[in-house]
Short mmCIF file of the C-alpha atoms (twelve columns), coordinates in Angstrom:
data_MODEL
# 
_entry.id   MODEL 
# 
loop_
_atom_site.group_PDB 
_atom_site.id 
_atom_site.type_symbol 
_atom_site.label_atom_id 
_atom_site.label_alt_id 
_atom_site.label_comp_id 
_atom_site.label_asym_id 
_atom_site.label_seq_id 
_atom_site.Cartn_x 
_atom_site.Cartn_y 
_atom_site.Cartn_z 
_atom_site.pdbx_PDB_model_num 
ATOM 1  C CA . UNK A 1  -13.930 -19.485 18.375  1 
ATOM 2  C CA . UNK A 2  -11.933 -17.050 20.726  1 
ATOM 3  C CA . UNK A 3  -12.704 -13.285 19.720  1 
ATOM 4  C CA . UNK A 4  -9.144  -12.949 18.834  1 
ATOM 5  C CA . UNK A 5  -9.465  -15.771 16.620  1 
ATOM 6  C CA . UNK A 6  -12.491 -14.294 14.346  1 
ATOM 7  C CA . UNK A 7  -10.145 -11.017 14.299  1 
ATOM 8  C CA . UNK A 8  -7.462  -12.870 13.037  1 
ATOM 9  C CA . UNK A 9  -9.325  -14.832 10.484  1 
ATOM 10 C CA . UNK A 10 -11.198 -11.931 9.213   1 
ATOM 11 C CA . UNK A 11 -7.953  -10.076 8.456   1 
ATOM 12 C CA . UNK A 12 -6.820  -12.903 6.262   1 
ATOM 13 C CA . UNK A 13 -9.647  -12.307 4.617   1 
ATOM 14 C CA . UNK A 14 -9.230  -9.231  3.762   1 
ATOM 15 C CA . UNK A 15 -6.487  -9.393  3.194   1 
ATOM 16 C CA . UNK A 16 -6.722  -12.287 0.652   1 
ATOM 17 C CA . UNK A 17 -9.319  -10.130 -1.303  1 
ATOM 18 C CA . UNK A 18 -7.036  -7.055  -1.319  1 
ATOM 19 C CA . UNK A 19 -4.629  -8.865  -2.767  1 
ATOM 20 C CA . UNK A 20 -6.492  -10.516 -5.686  1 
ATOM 21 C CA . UNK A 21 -8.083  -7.276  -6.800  1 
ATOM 22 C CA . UNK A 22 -7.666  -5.941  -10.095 1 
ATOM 23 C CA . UNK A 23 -5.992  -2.767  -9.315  1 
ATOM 24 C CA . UNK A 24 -3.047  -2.052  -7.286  1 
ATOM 25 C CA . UNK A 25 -3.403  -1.135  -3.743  1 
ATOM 26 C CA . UNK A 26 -0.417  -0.363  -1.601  1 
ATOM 27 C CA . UNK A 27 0.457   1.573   1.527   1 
ATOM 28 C CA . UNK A 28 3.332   3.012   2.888   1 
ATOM 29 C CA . UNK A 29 4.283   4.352   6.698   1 
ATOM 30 C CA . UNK A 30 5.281   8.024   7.585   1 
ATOM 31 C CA . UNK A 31 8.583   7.761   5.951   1 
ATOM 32 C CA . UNK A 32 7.419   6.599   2.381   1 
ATOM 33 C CA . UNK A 33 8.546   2.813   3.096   1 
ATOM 34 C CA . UNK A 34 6.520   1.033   0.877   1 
ATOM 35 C CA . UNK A 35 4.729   -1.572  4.224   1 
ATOM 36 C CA . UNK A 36 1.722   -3.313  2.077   1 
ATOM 37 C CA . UNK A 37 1.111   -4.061  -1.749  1 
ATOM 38 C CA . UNK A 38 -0.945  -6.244  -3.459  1 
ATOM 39 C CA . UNK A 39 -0.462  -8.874  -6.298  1 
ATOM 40 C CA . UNK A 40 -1.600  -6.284  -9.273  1 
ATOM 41 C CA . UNK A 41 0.684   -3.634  -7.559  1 
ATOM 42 C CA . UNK A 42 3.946   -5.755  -7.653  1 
ATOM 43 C CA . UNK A 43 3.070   -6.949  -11.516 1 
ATOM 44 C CA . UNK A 44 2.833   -3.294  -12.573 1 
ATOM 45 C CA . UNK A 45 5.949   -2.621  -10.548 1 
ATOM 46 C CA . UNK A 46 7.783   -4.761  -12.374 1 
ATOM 47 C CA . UNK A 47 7.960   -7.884  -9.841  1 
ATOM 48 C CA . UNK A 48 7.273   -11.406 -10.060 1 
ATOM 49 C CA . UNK A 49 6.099   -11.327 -6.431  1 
ATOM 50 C CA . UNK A 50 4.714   -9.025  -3.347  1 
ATOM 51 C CA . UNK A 51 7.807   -10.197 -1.652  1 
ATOM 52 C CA . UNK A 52 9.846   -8.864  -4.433  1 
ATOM 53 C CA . UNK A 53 8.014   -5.666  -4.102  1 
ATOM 54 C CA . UNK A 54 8.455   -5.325  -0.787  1 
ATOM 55 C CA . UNK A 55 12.079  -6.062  -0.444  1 
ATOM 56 C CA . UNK A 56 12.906  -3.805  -3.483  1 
ATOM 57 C CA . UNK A 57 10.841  -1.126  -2.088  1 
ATOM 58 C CA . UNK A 58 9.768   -0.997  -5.808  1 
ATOM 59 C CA . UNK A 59 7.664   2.076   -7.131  1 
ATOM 60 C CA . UNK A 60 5.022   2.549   -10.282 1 
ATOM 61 C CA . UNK A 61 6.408   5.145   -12.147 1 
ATOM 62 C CA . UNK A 62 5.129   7.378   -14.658 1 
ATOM 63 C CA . UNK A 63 6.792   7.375   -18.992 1 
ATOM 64 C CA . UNK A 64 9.199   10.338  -17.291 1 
ATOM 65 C CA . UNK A 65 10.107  7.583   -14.010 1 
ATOM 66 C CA . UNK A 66 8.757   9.545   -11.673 1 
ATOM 67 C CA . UNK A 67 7.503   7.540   -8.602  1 
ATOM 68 C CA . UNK A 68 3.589   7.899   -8.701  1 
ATOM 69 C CA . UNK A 69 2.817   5.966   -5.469  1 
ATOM 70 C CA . UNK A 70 5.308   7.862   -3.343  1 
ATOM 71 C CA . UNK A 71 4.026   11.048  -5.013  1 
ATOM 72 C CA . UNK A 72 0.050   10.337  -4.257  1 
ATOM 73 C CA . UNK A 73 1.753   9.350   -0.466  1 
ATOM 74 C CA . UNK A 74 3.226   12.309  -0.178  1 
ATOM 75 C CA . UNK A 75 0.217   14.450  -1.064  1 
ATOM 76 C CA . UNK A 76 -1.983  11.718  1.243   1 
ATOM 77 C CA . UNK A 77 0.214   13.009  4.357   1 
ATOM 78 C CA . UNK A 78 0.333   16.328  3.906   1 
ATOM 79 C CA . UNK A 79 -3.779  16.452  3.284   1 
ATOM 80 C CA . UNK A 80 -4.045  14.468  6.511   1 
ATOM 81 C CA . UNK A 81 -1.427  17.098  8.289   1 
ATOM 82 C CA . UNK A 82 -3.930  19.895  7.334   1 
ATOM 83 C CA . UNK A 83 -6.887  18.544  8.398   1 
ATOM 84 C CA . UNK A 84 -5.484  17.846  11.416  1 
ATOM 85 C CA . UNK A 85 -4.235  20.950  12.608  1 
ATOM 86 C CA . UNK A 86 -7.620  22.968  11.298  1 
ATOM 87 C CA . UNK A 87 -9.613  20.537  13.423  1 
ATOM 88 C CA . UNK A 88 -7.375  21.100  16.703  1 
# 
């Protein structure tokens, strides 16, 4: 097996697990696009699928429908901003 091969294969596994976990995992890019979610993330979304999730750019929101994974994004960035500029 070609290194690329064992790369490739060992990101479907991981990425199999992540997505049969039993809490929601989910990522999104600079601009708060939702790129990645897992199974549990799209069911407490609201979705039947990931796909659905991902197309709908679909959000957890709190009782009060605010958008929790957007908000713990937001706060994610803006940590990573700060360390960033105290370290250079």
């Amino acid at each position: 097996m070609h290194k690329s091969e064992k790369m490739e294969e060992k990101y479907w596994v991981q990425r199999d697990m992540a997505d049969n976990l039993p809490v929601a995992m989910w990522a999104h890019d600079n601009d708060l696009n939702l790129v990645y979610c897992n199974k549990k993330y799209a069911e407490f979304a609201g979705c039947k699928s990931k796909d659905e999730a991902m197309q709908k750019q679909a959000e957890i929101c709190d009782t009060k429908g605010v958008a929790l994974s957007k908000k713990m994004a937001t706060k994610a960035f803006a940590n990573q901003k700060s360390c960033s500029t105290k370290s250079g």
